[in-house]
C-alpha positions, 0 to 999 in steps of 0.5 A: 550512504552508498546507493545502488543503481537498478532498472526500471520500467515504467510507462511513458505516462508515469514518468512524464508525471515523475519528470513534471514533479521533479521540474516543479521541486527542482530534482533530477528524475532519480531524486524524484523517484527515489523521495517518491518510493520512499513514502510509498515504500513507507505507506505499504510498511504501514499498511502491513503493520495495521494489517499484522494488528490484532485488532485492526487486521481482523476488523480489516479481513472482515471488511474485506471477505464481505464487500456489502459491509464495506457499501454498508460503511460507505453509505454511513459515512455518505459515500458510495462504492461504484461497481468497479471499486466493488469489483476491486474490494472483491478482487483484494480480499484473498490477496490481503488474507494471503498478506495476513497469514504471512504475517502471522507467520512472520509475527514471532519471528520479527515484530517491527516490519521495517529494518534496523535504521530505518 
């Protein structure tokens, strides 16, 4: 398979932490990156796929619109939220409605988030 080269930056602390795991499976730093961006790239196609559910998805929206059911749910299962992870929730939550209506939008058009071959 042909690959592409692009450019990317990125800071000095994240690639010292690529370079030590590509020493530590013997890979160059473009092998590392690229298994590395393959199971995030995977993840994040995961994710939108729960998300574009319409089972999960709305069970997800919920969560996030209320930030104190997402605590409540915490403490169920013996956890806690500390204020800046409540913070973050609280900051994701349009962006993650923005994702779903994008989805929703895409939904007739495309059912399978990945391309053909993947």
């Amino acid at each position: 398979m042909q690959k592409e080269r692009i450019t990317v930056t990125l800071s000095p602390e994240l690639v010292a932490r690529i370079d030590r795991l590509a020493e530590l499976r013997d890979h160059s730093r473009s092998k590392m990156m690229e298994k590395l961006l393959d199971i995030a790239v995977e993840g994040e196609e995961e994710t939108m796929e729960q998300l574009a559910s319409p089972v999960l998805g709305p069970i997800v929206q919920s969560i996030m619109d209320h930030p104190r059911l997402l605590g409540a749910l915490a403490k169920l299962i013996g956890d806690q939220l500390d204020p800046e992870e409540y913070a973050q929730w609280q900051e994701s939550a349009p962006k993650i409605r923005r994702t779903r209506e994008r989805l929703r939008d895409e939904r007739g058009r495309r059912h399978d988030l990945r391309p053909e071959g993947a």
